[in-house]
VMD Tcl script that builds the backbone (N, CA, C; Angstrom):
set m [mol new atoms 402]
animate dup $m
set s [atomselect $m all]
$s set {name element resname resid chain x y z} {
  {N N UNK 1 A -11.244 -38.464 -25.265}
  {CA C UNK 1 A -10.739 -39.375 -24.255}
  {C C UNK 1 A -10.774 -38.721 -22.867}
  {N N UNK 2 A -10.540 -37.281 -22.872}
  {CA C UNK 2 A -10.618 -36.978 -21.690}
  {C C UNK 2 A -11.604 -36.711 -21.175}
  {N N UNK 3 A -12.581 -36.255 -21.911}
  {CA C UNK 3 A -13.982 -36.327 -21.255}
  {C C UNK 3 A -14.701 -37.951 -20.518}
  {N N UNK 4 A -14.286 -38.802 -21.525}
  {CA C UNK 4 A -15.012 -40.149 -21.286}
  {C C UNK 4 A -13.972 -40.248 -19.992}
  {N N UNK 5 A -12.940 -39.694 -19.555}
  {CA C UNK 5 A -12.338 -40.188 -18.296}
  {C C UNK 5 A -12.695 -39.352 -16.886}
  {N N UNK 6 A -13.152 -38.180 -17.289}
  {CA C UNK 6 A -13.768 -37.463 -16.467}
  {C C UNK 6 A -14.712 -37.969 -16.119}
  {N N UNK 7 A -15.914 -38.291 -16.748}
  {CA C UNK 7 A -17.222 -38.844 -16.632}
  {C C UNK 7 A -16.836 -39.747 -15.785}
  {N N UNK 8 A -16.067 -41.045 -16.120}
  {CA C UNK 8 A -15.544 -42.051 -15.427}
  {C C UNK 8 A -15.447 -41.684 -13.722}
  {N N UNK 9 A -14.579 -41.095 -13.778}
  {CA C UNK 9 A -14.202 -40.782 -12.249}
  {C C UNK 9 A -15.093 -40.067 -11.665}
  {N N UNK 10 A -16.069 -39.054 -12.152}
  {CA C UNK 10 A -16.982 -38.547 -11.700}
  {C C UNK 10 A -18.200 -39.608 -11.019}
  {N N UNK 11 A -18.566 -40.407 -11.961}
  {CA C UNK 11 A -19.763 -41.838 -11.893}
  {C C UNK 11 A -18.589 -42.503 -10.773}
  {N N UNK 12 A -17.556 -42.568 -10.759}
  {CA C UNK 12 A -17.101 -43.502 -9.200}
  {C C UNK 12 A -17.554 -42.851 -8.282}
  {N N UNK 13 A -17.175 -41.605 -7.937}
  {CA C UNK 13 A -17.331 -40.465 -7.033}
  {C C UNK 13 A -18.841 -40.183 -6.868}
  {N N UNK 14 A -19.398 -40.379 -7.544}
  {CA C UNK 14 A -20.978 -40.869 -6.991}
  {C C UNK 14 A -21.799 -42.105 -6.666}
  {N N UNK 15 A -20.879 -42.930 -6.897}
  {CA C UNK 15 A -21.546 -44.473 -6.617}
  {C C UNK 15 A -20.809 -45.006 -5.282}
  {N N UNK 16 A -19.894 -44.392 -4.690}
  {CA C UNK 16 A -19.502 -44.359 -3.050}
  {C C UNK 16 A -21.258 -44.349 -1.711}
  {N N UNK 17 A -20.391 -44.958 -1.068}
  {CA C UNK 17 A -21.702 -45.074 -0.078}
  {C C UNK 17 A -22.200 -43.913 0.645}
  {N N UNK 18 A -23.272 -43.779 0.703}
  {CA C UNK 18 A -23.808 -42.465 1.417}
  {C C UNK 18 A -22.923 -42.019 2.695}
  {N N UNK 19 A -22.733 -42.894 3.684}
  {CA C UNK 19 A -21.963 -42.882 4.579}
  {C C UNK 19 A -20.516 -42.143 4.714}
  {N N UNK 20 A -19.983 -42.786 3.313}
  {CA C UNK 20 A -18.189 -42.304 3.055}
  {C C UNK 20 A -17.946 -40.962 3.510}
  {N N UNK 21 A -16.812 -40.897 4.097}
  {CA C UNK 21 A -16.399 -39.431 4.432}
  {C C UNK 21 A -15.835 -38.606 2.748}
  {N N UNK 22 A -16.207 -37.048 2.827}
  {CA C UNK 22 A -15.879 -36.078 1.569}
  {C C UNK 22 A -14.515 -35.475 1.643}
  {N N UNK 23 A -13.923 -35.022 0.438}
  {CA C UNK 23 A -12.925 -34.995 0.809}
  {C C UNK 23 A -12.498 -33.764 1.615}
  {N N UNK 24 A -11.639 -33.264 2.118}
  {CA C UNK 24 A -11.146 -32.588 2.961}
  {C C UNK 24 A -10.888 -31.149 2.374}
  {N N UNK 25 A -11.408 -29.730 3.251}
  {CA C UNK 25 A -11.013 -28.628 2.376}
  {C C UNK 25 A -11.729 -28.428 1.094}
  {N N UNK 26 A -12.916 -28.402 0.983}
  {CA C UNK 26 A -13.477 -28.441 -0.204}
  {C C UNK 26 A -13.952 -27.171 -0.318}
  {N N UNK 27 A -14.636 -26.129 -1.386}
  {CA C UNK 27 A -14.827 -24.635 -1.104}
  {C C UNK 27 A -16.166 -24.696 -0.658}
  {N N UNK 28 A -16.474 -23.623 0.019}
  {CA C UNK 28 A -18.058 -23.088 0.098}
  {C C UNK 28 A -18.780 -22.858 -0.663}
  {N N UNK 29 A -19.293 -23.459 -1.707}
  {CA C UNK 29 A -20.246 -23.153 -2.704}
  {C C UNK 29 A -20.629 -24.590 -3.091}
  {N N UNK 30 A -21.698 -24.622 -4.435}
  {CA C UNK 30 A -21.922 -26.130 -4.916}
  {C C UNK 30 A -21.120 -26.557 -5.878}
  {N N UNK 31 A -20.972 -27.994 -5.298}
  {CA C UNK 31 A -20.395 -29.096 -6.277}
  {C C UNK 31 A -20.706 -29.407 -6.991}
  {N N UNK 32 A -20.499 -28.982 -8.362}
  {CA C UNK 32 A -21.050 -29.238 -9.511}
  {C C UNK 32 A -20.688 -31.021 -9.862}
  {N N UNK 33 A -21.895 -31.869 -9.525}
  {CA C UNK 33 A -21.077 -33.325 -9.974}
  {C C UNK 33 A -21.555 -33.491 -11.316}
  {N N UNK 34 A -23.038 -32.720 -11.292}
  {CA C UNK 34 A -23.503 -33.418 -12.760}
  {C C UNK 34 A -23.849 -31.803 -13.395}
  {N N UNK 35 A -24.346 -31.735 -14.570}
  {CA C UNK 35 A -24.335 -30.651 -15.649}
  {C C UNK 35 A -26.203 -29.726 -14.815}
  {N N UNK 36 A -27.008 -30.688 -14.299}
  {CA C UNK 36 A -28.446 -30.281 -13.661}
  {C C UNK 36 A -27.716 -28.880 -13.210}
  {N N UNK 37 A -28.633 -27.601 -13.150}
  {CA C UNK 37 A -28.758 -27.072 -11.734}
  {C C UNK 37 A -29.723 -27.074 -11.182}
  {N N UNK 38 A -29.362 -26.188 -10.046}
  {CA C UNK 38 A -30.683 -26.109 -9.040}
  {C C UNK 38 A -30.766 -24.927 -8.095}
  {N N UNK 39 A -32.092 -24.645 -7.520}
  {CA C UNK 39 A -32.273 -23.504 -6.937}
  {C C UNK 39 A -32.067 -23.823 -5.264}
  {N N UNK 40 A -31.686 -24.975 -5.049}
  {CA C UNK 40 A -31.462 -25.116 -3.946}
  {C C UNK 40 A -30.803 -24.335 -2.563}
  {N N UNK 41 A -30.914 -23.829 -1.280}
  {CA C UNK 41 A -30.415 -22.872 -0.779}
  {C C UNK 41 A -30.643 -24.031 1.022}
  {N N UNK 42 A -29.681 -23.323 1.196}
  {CA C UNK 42 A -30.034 -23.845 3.010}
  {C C UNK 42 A -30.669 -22.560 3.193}
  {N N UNK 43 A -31.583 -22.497 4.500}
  {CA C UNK 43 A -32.122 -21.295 4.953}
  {C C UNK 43 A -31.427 -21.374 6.187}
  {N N UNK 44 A -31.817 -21.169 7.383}
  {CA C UNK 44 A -31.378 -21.237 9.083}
  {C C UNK 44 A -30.622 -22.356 9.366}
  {N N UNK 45 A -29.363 -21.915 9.919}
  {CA C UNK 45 A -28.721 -22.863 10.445}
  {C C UNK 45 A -28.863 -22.296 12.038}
  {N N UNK 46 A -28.837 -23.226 12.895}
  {CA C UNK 46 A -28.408 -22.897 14.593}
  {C C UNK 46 A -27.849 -24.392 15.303}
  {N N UNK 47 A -26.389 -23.964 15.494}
  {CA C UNK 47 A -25.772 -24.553 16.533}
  {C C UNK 47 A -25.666 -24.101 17.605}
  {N N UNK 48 A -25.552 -25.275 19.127}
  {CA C UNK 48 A -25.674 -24.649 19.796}
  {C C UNK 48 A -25.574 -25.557 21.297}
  {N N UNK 49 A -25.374 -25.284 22.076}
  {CA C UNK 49 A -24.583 -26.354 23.146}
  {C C UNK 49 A -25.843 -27.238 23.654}
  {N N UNK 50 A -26.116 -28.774 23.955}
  {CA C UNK 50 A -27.010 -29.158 24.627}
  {C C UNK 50 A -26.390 -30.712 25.184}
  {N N UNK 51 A -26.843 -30.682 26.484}
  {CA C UNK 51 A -26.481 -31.582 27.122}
  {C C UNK 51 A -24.448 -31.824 27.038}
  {N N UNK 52 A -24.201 -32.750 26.963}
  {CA C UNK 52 A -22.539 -33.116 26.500}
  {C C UNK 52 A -22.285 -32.755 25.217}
  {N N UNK 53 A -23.016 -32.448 24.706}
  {CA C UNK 53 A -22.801 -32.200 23.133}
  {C C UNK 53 A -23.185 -31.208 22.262}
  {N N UNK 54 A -22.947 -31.429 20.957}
  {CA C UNK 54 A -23.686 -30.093 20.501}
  {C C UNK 54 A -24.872 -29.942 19.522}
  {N N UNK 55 A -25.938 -29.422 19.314}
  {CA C UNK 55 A -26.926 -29.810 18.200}
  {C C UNK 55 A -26.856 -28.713 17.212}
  {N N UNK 56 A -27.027 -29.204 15.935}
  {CA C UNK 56 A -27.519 -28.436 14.805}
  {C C UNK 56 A -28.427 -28.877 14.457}
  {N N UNK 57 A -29.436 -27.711 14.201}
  {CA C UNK 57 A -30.675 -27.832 13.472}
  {C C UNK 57 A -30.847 -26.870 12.273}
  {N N UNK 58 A -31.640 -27.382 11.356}
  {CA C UNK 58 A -31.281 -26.280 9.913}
  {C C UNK 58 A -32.531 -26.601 9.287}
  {N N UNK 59 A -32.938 -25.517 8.273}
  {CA C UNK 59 A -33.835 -25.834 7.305}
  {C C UNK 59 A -33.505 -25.812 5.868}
  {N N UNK 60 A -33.804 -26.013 4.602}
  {CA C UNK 60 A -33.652 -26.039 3.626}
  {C C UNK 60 A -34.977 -25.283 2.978}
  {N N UNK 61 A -34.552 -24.831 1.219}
  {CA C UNK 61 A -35.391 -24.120 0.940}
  {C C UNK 61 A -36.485 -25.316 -0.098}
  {N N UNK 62 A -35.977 -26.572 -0.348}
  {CA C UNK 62 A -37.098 -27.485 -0.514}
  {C C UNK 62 A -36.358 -28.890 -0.542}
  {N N UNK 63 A -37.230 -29.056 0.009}
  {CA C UNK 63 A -36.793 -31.054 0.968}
  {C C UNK 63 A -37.266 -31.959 -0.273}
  {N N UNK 64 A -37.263 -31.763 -1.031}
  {CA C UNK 64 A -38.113 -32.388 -1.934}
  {C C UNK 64 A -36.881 -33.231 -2.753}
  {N N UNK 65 A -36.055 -32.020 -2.982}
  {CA C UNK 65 A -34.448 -32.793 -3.683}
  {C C UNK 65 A -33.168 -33.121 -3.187}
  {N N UNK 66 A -33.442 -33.525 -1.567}
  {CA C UNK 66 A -32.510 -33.710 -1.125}
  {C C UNK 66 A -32.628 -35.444 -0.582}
  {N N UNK 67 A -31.498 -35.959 -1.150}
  {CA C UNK 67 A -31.299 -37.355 -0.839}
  {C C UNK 67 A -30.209 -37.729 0.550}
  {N N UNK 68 A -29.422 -36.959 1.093}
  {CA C UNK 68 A -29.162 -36.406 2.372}
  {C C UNK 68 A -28.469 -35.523 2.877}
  {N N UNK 69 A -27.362 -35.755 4.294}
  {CA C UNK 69 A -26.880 -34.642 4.790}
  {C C UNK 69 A -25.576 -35.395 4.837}
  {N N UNK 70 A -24.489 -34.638 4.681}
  {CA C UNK 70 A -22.983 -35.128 5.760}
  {C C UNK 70 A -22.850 -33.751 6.730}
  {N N UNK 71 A -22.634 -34.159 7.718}
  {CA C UNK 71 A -22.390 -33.054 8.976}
  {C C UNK 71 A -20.872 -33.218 9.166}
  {N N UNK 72 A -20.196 -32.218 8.930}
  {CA C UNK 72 A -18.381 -32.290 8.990}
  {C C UNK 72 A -17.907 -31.273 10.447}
  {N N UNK 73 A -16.902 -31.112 10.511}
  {CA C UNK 73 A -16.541 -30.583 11.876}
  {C C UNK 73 A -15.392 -30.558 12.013}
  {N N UNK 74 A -14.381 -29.215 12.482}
  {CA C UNK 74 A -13.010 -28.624 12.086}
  {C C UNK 74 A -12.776 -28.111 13.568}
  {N N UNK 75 A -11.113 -28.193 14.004}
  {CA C UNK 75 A -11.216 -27.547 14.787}
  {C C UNK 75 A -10.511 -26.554 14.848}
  {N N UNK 76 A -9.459 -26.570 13.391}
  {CA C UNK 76 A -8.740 -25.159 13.159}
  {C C UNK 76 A -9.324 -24.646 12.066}
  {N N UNK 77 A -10.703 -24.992 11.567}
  {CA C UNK 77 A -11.313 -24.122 10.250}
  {C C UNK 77 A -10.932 -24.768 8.829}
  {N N UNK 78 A -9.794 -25.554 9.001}
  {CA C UNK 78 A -9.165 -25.840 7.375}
  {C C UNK 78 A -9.420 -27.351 7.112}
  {N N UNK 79 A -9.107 -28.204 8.351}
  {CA C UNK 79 A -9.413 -29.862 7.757}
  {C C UNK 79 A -10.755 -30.155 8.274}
  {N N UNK 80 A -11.536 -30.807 7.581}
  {CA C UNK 80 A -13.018 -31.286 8.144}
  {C C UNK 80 A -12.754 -32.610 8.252}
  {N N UNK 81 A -13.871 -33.296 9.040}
  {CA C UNK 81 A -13.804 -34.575 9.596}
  {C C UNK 81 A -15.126 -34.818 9.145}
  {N N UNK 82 A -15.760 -35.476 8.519}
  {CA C UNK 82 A -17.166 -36.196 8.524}
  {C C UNK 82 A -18.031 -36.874 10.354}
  {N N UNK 83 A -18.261 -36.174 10.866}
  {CA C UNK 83 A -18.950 -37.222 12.020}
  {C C UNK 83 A -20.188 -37.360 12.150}
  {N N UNK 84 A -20.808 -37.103 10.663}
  {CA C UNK 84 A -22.501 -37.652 10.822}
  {C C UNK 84 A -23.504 -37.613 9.242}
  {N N UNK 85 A -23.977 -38.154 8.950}
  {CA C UNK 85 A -24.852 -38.275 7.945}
  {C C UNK 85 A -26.339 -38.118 8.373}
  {N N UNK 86 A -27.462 -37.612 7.761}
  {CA C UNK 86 A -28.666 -37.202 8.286}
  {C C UNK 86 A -29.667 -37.354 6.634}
  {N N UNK 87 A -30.105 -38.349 6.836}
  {CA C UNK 87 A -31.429 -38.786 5.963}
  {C C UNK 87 A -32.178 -37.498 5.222}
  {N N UNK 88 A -32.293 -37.293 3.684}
  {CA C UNK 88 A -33.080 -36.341 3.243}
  {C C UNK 88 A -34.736 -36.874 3.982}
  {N N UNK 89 A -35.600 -35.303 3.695}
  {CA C UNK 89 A -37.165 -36.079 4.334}
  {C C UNK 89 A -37.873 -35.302 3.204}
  {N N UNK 90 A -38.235 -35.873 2.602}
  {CA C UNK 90 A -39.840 -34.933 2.012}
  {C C UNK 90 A -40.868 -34.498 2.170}
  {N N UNK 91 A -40.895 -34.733 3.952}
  {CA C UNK 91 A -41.894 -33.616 5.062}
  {C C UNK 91 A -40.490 -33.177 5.935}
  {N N UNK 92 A -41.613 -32.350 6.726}
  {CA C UNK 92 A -40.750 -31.528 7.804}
  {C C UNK 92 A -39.937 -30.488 7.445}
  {N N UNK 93 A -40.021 -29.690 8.417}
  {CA C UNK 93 A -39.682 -28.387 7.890}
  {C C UNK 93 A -37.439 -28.460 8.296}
  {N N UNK 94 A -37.693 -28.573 9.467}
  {CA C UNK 94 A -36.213 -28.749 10.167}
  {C C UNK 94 A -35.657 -30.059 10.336}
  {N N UNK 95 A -34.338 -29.734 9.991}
  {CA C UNK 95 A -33.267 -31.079 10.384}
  {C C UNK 95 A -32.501 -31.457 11.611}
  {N N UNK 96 A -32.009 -32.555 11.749}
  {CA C UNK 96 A -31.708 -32.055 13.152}
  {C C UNK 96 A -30.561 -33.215 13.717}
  {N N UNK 97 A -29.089 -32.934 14.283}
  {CA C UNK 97 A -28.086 -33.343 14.598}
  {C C UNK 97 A -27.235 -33.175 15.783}
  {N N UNK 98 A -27.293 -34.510 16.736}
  {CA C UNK 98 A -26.412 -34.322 17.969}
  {C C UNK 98 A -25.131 -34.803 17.636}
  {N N UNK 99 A -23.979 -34.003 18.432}
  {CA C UNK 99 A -22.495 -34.093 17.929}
  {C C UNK 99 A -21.963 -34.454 19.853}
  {N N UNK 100 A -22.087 -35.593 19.611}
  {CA C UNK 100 A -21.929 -36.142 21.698}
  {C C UNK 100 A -20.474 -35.847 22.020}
  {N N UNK 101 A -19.418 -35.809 20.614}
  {CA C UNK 101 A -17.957 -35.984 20.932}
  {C C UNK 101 A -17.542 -34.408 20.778}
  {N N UNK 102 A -17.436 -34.029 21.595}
  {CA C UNK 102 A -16.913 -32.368 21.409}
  {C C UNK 102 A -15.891 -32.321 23.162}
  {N N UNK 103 A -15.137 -31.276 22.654}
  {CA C UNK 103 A -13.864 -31.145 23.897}
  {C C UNK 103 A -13.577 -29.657 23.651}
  {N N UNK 104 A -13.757 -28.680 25.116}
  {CA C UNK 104 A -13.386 -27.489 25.119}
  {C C UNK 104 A -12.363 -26.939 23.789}
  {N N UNK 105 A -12.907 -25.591 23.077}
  {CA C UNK 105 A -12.182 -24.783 22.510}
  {C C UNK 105 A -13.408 -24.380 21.117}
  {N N UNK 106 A -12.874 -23.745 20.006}
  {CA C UNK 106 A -14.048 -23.304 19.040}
  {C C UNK 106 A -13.983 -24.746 18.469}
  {N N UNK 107 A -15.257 -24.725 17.572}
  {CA C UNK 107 A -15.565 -25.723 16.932}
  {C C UNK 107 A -15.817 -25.031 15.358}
  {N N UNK 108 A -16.052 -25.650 14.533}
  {CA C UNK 108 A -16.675 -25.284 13.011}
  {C C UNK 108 A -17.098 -26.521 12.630}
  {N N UNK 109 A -18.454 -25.931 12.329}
  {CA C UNK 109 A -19.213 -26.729 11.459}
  {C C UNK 109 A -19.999 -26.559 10.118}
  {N N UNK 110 A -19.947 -27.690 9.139}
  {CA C UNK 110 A -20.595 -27.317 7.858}
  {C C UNK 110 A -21.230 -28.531 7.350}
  {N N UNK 111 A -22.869 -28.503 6.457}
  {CA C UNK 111 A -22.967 -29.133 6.101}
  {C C UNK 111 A -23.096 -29.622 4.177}
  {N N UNK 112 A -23.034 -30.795 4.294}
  {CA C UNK 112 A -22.985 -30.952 2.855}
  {C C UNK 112 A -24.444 -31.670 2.518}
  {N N UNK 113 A -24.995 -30.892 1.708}
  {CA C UNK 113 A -26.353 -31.635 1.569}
  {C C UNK 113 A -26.103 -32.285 -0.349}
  {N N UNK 114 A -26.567 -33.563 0.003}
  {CA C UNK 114 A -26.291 -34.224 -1.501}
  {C C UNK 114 A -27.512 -34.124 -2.149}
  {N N UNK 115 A -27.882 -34.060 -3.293}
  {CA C UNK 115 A -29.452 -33.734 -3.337}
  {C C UNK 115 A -29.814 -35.162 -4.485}
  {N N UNK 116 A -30.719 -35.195 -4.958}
  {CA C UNK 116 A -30.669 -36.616 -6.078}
  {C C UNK 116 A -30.689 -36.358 -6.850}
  {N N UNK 117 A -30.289 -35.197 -7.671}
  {CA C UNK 117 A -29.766 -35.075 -8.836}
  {C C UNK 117 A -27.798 -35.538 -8.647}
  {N N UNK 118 A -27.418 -35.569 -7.673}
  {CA C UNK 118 A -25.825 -35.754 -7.634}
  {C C UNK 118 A -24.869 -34.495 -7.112}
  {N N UNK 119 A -25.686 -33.461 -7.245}
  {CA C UNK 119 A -25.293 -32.436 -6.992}
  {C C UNK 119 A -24.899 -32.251 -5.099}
  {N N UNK 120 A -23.918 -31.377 -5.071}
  {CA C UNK 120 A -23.616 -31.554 -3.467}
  {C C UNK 120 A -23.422 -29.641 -3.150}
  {N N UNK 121 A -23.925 -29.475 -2.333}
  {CA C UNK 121 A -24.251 -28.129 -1.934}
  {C C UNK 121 A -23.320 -27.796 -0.731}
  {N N UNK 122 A -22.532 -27.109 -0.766}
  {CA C UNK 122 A -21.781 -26.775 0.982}
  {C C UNK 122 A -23.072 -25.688 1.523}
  {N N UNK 123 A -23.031 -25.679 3.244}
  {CA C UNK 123 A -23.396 -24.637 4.111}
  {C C UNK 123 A -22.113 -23.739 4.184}
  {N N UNK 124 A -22.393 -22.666 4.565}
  {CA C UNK 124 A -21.983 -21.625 5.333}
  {C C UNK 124 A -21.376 -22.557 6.536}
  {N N UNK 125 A -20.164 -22.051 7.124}
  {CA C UNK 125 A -19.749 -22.264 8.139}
  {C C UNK 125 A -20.026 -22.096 9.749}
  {N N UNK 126 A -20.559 -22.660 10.025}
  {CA C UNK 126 A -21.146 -22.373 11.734}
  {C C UNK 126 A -20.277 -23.051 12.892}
  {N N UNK 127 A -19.851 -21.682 13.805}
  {CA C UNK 127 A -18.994 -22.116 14.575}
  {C C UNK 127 A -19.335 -22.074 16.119}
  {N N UNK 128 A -18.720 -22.189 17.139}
  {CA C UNK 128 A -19.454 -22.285 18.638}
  {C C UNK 128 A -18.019 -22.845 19.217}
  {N N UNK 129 A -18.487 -21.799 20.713}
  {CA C UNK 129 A -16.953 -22.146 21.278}
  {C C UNK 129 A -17.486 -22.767 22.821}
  {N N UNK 130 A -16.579 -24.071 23.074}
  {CA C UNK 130 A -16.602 -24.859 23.923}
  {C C UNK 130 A -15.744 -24.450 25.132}
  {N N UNK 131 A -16.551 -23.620 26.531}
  {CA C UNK 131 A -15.642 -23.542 27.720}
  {C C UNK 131 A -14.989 -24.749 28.343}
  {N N UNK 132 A -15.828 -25.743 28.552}
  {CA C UNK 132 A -15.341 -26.704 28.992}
  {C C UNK 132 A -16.440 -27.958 29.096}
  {N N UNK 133 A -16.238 -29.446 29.305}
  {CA C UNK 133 A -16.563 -30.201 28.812}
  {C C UNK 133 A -17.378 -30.479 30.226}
  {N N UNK 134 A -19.026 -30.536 29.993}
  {CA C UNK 134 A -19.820 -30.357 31.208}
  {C C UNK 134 A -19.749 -32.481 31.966}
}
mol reanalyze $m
mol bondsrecalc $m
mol representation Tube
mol addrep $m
């Protein structure tokens, strides 16, 4: 019984809209949703100030199994906020994300790449500090 209820809640927790925000505080490593693994890895992340806002660009170590991105964003390190989703591609080498709403002080950022097996991968944490709002 408890397995068939696990499964249950697991299959909800993947049939949510791509869009939906994740939950909050989650660890740095992968989310095991389904039993698959994978060799999946982010390679380069770079954030970094442009125009009013801020961009991340990143690569992955194959685009092939990724169905997309959530881009989250902290400003004391511990609660994340979802403020962007970014389309998997099965060309192209780099990804790429403007963050227009940012206000002087550090920032943290991480992403969650969902791949189509179900599986959800955290980044490494990338942070950047805001003097003031140009």
């Amino acid at each position: 019984m408890k397995a068939i209820l696990t499964t249950i809640l697991l299959t909800c927790a993947m049939t949510t809209s791509f869009s939906s925000p994740l939950p909050v505080g989650t660890k740095q490593k992968a989310l095991q949703i389904n039993s698959k693994s994978t060799a999946f890895e982010f390679g380069t992340i770079h954030v970094h100030r442009q125009a009013d806002g801020v961009t991340l660009s990143w690569n992955v170590s194959d685009n092939s199994v990724v169905a997309g991105f959530y881009v989250q964003r902290s400003h004391d390190g511990t609660n994340y906020v979802m403020v962007g989703t970014v389309p998997g591609e099965s060309t192209g080498s780099w990804y790429r994300y403007n963050d227009e709403s940012v206000f002087p002080g550090f920032i943290n950022y991480r992403l969650v790449a969902v791949l189509n097996d179900g599986t959800e991968v955290m980044s490494p944490v990338q942070s950047i500090r805001i003097l003031r709002k140009k």
